[in-house]
N, C-alpha and C positions, 0 to 999 in steps of 0.2 A: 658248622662253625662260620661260612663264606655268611652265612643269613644273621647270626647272632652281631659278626663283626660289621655287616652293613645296614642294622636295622635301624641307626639314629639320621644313614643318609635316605633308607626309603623313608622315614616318616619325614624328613625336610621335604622331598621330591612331592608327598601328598599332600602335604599343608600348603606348596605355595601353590598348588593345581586348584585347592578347595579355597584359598585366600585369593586367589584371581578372580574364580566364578561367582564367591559372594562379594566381589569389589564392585560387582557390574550391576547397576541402577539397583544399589540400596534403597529403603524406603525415605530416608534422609541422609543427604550427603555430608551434611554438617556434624551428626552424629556419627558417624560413619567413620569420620574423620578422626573426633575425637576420643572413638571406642579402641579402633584399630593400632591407634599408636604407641599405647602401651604393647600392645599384641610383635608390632613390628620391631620394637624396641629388644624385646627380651627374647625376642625369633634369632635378632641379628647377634644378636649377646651369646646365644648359645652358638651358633653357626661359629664365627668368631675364635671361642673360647674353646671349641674343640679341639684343634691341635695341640693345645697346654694341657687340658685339662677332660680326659674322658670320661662323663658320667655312667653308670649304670646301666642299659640298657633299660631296667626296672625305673628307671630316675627319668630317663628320657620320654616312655612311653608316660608316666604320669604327669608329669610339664607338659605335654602336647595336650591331655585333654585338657586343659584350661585355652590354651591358644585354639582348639577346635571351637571350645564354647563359647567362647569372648569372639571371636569371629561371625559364627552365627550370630550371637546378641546383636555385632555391630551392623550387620545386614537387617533386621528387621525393627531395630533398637531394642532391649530389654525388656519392655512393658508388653510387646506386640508379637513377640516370636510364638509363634501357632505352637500354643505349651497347656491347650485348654483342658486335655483332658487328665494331665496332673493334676491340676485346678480342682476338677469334677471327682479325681479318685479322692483327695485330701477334705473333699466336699470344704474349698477355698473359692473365694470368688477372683483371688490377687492369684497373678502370675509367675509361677515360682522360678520362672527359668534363672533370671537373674539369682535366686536364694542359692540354687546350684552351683553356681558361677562363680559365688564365692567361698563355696566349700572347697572346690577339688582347685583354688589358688592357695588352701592350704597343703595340694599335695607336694608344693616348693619344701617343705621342709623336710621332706625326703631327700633330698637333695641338698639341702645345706646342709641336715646331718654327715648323709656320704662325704663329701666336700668338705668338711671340718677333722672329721673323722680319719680321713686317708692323708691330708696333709699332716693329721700327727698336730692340731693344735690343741689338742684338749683329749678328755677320756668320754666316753660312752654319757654318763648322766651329764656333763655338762653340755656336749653335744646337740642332746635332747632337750635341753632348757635353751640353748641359744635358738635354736631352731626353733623352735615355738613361741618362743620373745619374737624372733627376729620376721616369721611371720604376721604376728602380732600386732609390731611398729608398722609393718608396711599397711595392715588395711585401716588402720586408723588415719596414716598419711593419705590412704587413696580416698576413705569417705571423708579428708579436709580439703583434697585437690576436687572430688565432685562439689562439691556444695559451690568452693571457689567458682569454679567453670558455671555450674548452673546462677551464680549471682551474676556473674560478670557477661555471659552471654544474654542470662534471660530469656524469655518467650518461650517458643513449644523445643526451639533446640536444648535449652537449660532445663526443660523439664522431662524431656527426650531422658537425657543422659543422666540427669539425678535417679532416673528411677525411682520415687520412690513409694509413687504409687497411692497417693497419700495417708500412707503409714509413717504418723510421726516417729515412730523407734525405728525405721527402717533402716538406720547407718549402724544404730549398735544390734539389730539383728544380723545385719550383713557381717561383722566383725563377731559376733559369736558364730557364723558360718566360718569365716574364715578359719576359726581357732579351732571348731572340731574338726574341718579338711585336716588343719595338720597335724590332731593329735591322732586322728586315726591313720595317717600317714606315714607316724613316727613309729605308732604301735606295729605296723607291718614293719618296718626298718628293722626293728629290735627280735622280727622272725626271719627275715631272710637276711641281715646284715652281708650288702656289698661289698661292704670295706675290708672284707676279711678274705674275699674272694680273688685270687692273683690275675684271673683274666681281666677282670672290672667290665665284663660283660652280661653280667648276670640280669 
């Protein structure tokens, strides 16, 4: 029980030990910058929000691996993270790391279901539709906020962080990444449903 009730402070205590070591001489600093700060945004949001509001343990460990992967991306940038031999299994010449990166940002909606669900705002299927809209909206806003950052920056830092490898579809393949992360997210949700669980440590 002492393990289950302090698994969301060890997994803070290894993120900020693995978000220190990849802070140190990234291969650009300027991406680096503007990879990690979504990462440190939604790090502090959870930290924060913890005393109001405890998620899942299940909820917590799948939000981390996005902040582990987006972490690594932001150390070596996306295009560059030594990811070759997916590459070579997929027999792909493009680097998938980043395609990964925004599949399991759809495992957030495991969490907003929990989250919607336990406050009692809605029932089960709409839960499951908000959550996946709500997914949804956000990577559409993040591939309008890259393209922004990559126009308004420019040069190899804009092209650093577009990612896109020059795959014209690359924002709406990322945004179908996005949306299978969370419907496969959602589909585990509706197997092991937290919200129904009174410790809310499961």
């Amino acid at each position: 029980m002492m393990i289950k009730h302090y698994f969301p402070h060890f997994l803070a205590i290894v993120f900020v030990v693995f978000f220190i070591a990849l802070g140190i001489s990234p291969v650009s600093r300027e991406v680096w910058l503007a990879e990690v700060t979504p990462v440190v945004i939604i790090f502090m949001f959870l930290v924060l929000s913890y005393p109001r509001f405890r998620f899942s343990n299940i909820a917590y460990g799948l939000m981390s691996v996005w902040l582990f992967w987006h972490t690594v991306g932001g150390h070596y940038t996306f295009a560059h993270v030594p990811f070759g031999w997916v590459s070579e299994l997929l027999g792909s010449e493009r680097n998938h790391f980043d395609r990964i990166g925004h599949f399991v940002i759809g495992f957030y909606a495991f969490a907003m279901a929990e989250w919607v669900l336990r406050k009692h705002y809605c029932g089960l299927k709409l839960a499951l539709f908000f959550s996946l809209f709500f997914i949804m909206s956000v990577a559409a806003a993040y591939e309008i906020i890259e393209w922004w950052y990559a126009a308004a920056e420019g040069g190899d830092a804009g092209v650093e962080f577009l990612g896109s490898q020059g795959d014209i579809w690359d924002a709406q393949k990322d945004m179908l990444s996005d949306t299978l992360g969370a419907i496969a997210s959602l589909v585990l949700f509706c197997f092991v449903r937290p919200d129904r669980r009174r410790s809310g440590l499961s």
